[in-house]
KEBA-518606 format. One record per residue: x, y, z of N, C-alpha, C, CB in turn; residue in three letters. Coordinates in steps of 0.2 Angstrom, whole numbers, plus 5000, padded with zeros to 4 digits. Glycine has a CB too. Layout:
% KEBA-518606
XYZXYZXYZXYZALA...
% end
This chain:
% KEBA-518606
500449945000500050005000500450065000499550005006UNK500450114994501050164994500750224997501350164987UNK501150245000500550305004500450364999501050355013UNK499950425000499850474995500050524998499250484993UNK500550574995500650614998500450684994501350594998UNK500050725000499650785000500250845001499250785007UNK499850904999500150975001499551025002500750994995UNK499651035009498951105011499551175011498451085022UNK498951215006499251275005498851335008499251284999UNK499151365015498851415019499151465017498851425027UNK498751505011498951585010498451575001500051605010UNK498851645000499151675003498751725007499551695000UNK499251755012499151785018498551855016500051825021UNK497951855020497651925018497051915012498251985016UNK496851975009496451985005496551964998496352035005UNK496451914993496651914988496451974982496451844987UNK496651994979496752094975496152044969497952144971UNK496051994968495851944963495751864962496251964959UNK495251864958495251764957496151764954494551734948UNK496051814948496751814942497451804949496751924934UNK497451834953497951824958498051744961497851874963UNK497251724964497251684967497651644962496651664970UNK497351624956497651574953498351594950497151554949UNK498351644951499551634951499851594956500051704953UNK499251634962499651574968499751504969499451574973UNK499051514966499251434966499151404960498951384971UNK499651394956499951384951500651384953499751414945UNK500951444958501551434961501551374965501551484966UNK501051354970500951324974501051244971500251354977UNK500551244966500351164964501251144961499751164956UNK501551184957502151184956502851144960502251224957UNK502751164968503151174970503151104976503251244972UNK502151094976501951044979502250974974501251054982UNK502150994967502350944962502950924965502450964954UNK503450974965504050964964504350904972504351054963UNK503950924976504050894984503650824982503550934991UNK503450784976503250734975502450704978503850704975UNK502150794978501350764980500950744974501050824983UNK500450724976499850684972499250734971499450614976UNK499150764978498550824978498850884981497850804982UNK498450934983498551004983497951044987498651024975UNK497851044992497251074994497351144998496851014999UNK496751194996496851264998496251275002496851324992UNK496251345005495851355010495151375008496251395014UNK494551375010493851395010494051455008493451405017UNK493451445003493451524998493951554995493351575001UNK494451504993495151504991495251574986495351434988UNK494651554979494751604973494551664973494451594969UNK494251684979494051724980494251764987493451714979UNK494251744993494451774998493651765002494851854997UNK493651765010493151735012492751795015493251695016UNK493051855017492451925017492451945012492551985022UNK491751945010491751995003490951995003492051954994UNK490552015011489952035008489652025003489952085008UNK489052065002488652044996489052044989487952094996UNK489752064989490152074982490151964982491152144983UNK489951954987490051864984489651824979490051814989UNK488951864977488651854972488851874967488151864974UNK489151934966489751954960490251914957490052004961UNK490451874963491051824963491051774960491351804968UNK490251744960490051664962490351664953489051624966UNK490451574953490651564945490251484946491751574944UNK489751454942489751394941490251354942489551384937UNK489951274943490551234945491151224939490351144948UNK490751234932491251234925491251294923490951194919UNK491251354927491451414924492151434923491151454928UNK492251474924493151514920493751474923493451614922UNK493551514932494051484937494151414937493951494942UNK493851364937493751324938494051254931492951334939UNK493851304926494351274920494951294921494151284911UNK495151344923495751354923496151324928495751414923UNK495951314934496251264940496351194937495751254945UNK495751184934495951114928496651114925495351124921UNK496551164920497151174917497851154924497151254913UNK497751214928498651194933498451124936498951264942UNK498051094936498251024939498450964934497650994943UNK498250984927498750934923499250944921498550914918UNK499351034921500051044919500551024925500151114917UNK500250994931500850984937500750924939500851024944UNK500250884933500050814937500050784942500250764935UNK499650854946499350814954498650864954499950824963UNK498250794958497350834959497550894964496550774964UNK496750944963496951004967496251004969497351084964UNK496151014977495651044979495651134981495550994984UNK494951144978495151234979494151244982495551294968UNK494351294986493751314991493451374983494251365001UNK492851374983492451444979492051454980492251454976UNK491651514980490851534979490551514973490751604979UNK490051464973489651404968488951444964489251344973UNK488851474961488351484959487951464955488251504957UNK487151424954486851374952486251424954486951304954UNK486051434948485351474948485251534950484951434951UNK484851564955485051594960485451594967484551604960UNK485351544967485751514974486551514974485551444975UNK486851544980487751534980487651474985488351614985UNK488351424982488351394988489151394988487851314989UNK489451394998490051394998490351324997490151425004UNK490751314992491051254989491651224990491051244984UNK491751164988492351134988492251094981492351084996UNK492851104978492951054970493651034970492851104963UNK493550974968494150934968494150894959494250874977UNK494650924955495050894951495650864949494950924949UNK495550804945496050764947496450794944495950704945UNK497250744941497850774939497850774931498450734942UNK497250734929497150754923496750834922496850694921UNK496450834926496050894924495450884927496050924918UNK495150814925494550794925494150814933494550724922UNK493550834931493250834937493050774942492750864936UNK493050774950493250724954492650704958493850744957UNK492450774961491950804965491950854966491950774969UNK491350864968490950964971490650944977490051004967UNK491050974982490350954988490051054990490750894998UNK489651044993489251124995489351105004488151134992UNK489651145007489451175014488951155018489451235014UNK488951105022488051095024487851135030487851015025UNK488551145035488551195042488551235040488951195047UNK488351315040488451375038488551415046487751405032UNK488951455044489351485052489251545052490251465054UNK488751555058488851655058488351695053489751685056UNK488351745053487751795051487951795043487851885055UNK488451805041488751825035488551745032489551855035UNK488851675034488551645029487951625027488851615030UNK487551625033486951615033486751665030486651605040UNK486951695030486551785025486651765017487151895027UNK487451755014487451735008487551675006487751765006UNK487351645008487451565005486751525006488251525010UNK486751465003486151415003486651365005485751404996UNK486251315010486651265013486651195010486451265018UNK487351165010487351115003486651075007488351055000UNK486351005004485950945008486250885007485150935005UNK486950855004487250815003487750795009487450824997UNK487650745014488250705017488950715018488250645015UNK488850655010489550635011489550625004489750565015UNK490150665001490150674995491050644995489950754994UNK491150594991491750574989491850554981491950514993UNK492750554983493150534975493650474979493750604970UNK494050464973494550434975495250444971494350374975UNK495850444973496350454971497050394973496450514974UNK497150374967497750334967497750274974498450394967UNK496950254972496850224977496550234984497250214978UNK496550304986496350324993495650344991496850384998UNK495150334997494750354996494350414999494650324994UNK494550474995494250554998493650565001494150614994UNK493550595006492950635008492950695007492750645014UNK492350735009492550825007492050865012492350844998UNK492150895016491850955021492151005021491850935029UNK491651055024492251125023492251175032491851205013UNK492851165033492851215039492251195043492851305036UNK491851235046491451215051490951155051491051265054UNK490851115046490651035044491151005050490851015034UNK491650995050491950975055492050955060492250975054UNK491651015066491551045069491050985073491451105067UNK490750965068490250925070490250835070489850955066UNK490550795075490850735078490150675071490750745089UNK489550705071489150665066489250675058488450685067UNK489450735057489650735048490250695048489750835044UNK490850695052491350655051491450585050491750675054UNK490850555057490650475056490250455051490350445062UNK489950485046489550485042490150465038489050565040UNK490550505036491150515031491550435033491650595032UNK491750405039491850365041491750305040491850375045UNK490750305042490550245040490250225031489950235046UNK490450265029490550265021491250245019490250335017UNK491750235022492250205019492850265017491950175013UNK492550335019493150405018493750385022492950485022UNK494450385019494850355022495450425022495050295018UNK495250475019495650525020495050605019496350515016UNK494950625023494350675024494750755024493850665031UNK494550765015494750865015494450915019494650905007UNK494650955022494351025026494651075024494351025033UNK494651095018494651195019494151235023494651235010UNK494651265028494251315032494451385030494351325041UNK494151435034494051495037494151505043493451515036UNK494451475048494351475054494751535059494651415055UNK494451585061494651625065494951625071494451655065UNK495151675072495551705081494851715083496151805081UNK494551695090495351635094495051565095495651675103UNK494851535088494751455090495151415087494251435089UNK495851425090496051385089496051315092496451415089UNK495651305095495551245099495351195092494851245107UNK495051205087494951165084495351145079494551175084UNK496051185076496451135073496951075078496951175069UNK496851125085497351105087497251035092497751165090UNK496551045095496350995101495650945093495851065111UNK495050985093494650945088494750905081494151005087UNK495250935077495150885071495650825073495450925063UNK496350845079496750765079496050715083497550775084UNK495750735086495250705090494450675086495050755096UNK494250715081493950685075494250615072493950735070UNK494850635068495450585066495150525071496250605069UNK495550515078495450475081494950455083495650485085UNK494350475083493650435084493250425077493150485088UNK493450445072493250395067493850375063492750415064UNK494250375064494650315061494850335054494350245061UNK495050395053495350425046495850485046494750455040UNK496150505040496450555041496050625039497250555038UNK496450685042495850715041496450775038495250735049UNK496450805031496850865030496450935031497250855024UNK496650975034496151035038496751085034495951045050UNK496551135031496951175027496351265027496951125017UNK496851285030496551355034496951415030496751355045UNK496651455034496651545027497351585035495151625026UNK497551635032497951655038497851735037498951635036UNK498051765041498151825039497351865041498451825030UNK497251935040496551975043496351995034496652075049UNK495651985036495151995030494552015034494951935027UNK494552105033494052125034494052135043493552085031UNK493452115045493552095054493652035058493052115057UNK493851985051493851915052494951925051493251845045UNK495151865058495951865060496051785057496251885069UNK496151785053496351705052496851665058496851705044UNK496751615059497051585063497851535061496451545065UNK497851515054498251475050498051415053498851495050UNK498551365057498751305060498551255055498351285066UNK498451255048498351195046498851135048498251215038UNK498351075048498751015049498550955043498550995058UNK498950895047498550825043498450795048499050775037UNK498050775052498050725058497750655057497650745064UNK498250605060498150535056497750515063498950475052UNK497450445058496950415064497250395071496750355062UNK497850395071498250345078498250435083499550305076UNK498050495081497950555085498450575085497850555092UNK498750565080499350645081499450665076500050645085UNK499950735073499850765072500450765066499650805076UNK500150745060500850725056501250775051500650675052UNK500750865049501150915048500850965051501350935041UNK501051005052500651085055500751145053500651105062UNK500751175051500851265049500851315054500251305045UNK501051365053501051415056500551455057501351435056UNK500651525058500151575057500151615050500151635063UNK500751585046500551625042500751585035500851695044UNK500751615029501151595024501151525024501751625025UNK501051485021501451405021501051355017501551375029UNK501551315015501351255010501751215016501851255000UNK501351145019501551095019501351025016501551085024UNK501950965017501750915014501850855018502050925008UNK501550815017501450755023501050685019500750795029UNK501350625022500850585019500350555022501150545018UNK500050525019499650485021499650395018499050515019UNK499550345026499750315025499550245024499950315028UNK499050215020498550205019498550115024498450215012UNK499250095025499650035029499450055035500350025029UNK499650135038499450165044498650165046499750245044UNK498450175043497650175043497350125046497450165037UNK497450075042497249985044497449955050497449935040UNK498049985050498449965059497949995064499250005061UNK497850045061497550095067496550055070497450205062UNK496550055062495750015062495749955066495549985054UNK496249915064496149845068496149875076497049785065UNK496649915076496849905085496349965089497849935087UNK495850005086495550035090494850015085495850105090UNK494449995087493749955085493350005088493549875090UNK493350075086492650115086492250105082492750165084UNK492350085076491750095071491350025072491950115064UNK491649975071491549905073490949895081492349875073UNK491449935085490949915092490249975092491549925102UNK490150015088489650055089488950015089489650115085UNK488350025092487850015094487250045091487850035100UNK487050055085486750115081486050105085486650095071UNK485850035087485050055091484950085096484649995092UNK485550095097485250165105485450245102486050155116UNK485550255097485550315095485250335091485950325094UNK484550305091483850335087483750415088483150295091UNK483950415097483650485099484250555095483650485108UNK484650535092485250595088484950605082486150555086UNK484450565079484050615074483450615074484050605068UNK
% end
């Protein structure tokens, strides 16, 4: 089982001046994660756009095959590794805050939509996705996809768990001062349901929101296999998919659960 090796990209730092910028960056970014011999490439919530932007986010939104979106295509086959990138979705009238992941051919992989919406601003401009558990698979592993505060939540992740997600993407938004949750909640997710989880956060101030950074990768055994800082940063890390199954056999969460006494959770 050969492990897949990831690269989460926190930045860049602050307001993006543009989509046309975001995607220099990362085209930088995908580059350099190629070059570290990653497979995927995952950015932070609202990546193309930046995550305060008031009602200008209905000006932003771009369908899931709109401009940006071919053009992300394009840097992931020219660096032959998948890239997951955070965007504002538009379909119809409705925005929804997204997640898309394209493979290293270019080809599309999956969309998922935001189903937790956090705070006044999103709940004001966005429509909340209604889909679970939205997966792909890559060179064998197989992805989930939540965004920032979806995670938050100990039932969206066993959802992802008991479908078979063996490595679960999180681009956040996550601000000053919670940082309890890269640092204490996503290794502790990991560890109660038995996957890795890569949480890939924004840095830097936008507006009145202080980014937090910490993106990590936390493997199922609970700890913490890369972490960032506050600001600026590409890391890369593997995942193990040998580590995985060790971890499954020797900690029987999912196996010992009891589903008939937990009628009363829905």
């Amino acid at each position: 089982m050969t492990p897949l090796r990831i690269a989460l990209y926190q930045g860049p730092s602050g307001v993006p001046t543009s989509t046309a910028d975001s995607l220099t960056a990362l085209a930088d970014a995908a580059r350099r994660a190629a070059a570290a011999g990653a497979r995927l490439l995952l950015t932070n919530e609202l990546y193309l756009t930046g995550y305060a932007l008031g009602s200008a986010v209905r000006d932003l939104a771009e369908p899931a095959d709109g401009p940006a979106a071919r053009a992300v295509a394009a840097i992931a086959a020219e660096h032959g590794l998948a890239v997951g990138f955070g965007y504002p979705e538009r379909d119809g009238e409705a925005v929804f805050n997204s997640l898309q992941i394209v493979g290293p051919d270019g080809g599309l992989l999956a969309n998922y939509r935001k189903a937790h919406l956090f705070g006044d601003y999103e709940t004001t401009f966005f429509t909340p996705g209604d889909q679970a558990v939205v997966q792909a698979d890559l060179d064998g592993v197989r992805l989930g996809l939540l965004i920032c505060y979806d995670v938050e939540f100990p039932e969206a992740v066993r959802a992802h768990a008991l479908a078979g997600t063996e490595l679960l993407l999180v681009p956040t938004a996550l601000m000053r001062p919670y940082e309890i949750v890269p640092q204490t909640i996503v290794p502790a997710r990991a560890w109660e349901s038995q996957l890795y989880i890569a949480y890939a956060n924004r840095c830097g101030d936008e507006g009145d929101f202080a980014f937090a950074g910490l993106s990590c990768l936390a493997a199922p055994d609970g700890t913490v296999r890369a972490r960032a800082g506050a600001g600026e940063d590409l890391i890369v890390a593997d995942v193990d998919p040998g580590l995985l199954k060790a971890s499954r056999a020797e900690n029987t969460y999912l196996s010992d659960r009891r589903p008939e006494l937990y009628g009363s959770l829905t």
